[in-house]
C-alpha distance (Angstrom), angle and dihedral (degrees) to the residues before:
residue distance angle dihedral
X1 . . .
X2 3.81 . .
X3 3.96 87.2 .
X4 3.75 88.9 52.9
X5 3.90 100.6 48.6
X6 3.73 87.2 42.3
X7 3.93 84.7 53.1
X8 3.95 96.3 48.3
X9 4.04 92.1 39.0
X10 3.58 83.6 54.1
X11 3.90 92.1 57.3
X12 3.44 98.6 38.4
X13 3.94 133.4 0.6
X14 4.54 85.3 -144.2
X15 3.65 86.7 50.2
X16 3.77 97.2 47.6
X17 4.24 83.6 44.0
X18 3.43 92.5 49.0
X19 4.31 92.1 54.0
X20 3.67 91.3 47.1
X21 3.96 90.3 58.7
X22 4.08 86.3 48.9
X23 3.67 91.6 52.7
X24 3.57 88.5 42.5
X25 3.78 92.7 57.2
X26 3.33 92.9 44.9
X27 3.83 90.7 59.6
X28 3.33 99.4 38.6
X29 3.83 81.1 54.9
X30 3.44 96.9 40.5
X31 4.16 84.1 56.5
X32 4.03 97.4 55.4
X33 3.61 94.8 32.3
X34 3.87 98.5 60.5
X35 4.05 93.9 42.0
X36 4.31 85.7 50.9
X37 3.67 93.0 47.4
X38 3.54 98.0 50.6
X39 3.18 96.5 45.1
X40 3.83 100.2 40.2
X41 3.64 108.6 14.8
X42 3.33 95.5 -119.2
X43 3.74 145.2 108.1
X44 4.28 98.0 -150.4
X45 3.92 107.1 -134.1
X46 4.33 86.9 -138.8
X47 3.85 83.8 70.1
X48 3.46 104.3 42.2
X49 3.45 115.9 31.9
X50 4.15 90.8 59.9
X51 4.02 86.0 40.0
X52 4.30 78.5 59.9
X53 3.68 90.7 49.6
X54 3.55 103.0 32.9
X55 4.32 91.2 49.2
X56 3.89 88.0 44.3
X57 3.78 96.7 56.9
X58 3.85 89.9 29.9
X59 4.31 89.0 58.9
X60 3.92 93.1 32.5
X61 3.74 92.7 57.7
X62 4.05 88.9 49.7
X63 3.00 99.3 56.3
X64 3.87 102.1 36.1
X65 4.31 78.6 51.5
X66 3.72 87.8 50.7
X67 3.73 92.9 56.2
X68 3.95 122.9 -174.8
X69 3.52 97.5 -30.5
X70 4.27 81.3 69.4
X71 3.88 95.4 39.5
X72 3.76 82.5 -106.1
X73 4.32 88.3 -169.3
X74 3.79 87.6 47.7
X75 3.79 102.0 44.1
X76 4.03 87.6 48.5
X77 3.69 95.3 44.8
X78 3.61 92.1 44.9
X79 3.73 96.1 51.9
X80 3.35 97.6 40.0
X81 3.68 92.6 41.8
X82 4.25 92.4 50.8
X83 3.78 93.9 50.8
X84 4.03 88.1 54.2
X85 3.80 93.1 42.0
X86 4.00 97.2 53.1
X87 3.80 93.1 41.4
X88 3.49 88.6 53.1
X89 3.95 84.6 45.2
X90 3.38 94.5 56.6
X91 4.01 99.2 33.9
X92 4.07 77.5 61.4
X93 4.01 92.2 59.3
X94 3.41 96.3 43.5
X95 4.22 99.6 50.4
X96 3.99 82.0 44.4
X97 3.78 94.8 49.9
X98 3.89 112.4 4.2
X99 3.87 99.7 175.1
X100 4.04 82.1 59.8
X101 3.52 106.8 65.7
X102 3.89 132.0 11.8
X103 3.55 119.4 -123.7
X104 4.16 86.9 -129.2
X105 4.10 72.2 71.2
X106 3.74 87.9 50.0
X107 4.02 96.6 57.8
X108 3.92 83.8 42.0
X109 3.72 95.5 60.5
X110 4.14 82.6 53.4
X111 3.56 96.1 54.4
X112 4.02 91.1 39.2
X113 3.58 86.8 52.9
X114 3.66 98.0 54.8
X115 3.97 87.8 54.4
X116 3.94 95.0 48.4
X117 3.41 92.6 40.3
X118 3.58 97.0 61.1
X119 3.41 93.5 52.8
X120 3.93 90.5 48.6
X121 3.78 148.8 -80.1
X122 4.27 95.7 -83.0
X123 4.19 83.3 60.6
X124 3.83 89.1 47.4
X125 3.67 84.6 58.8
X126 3.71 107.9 31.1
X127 4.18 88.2 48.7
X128 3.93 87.7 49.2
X129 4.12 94.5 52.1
X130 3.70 91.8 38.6
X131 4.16 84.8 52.9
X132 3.62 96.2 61.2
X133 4.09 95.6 27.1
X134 3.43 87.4 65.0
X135 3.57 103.7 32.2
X136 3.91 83.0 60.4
X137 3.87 91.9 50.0
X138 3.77 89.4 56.2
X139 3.22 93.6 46.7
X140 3.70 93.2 51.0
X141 3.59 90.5 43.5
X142 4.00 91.7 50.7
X143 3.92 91.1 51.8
X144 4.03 92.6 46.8
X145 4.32 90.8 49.5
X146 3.54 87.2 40.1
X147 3.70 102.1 -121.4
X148 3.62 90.3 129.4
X149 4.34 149.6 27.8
X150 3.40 135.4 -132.2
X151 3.52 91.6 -91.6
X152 3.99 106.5 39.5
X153 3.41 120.2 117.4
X154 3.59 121.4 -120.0
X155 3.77 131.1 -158.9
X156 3.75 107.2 -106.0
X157 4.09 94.5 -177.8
X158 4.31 91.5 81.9
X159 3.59 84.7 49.0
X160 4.44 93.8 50.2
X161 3.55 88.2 43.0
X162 4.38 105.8 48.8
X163 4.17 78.5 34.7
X164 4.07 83.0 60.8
X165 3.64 97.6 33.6
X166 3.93 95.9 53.8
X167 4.02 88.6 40.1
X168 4.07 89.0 54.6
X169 3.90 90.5 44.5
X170 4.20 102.3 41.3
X171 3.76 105.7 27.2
X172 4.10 105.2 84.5
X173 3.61 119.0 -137.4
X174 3.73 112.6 -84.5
């Protein structure tokens, strides 16, 4: 994500403003949204669904600012087009197994798509593995300390949002 703010600074200092405040939303976000979830299972529609609108519009405008020198067509499609794929992603998991994943996950995978979208398709699918590699290592780690069973159900929104946040901060700009 560095790479790509550089890249839409570069073409225009309003388009380069106007990603910071999407990556700002999504941490500030990414900040409430874990401490709900783990402590009520849930992802609250109120915060999300603007965070989807608010992120779209925020990244749209960038790179319609940015103009050709960003791939302005590409950046939009891209975003746009991740946030649909990885709700339709998840929406898949949870009509195959609905006790697995909530569908507060669901709308989360949407607005975490629009974010590694933007910065391009190898985020999209590093921040997706990371989500369920380390979803799986906390839930091995919660079975081992004993802070859950078999059968509890764990939180998976911490786990979509650090797998999005490292993705955005390791994976170079392709």
């Amino acid at each position: 994500m560095p790479g790509r703010l550089t890249e839409l600074a570069a073409a225009h200092p309003l388009a380069g403003v106007l990603a910071a405040l999407a990556c700002a939303v999504l941490l500030a976000l990414a900040a409430v949204l874990t401490v709900v979830d783990v402590r009520e299972h849930r992802l609250p529609d109120r915060l999300v669904l603007p965070g989807i609108a608010v992120s779209a519009v925020l990244w749209v405008a960038a790179f319609a600012v940015a103009g050709p020198a960003a791939d302005a067509v590409g950046g939009i499609v891209r975003t746009l087009g991740a946030g649909v794929v990885l709700f339709a992603g998840y929406l898949l998991l949870r009509l195959i197994h609905p006790p697995g994943m909530g569908f507060g996950d669901v709308k989360l995978a949407a607005l975490l798509g629009l974010h590694l979208g933007a910065a391009g398709w190898a985020h999209v699918a590093a921040g997706t593995v990371l989500a369920f590699l380390l979803g799986g290592l906390g839930g091995v780690l919660l079975l081992l300390t004993g802070r859950a069973r078999w059968r509890s159900a764990i939180p998976f929104g911490p786990f979509m949002l650090a797998g999005a946040v490292v993705a955005l901060v390791l994976v170079p700009a392709a």
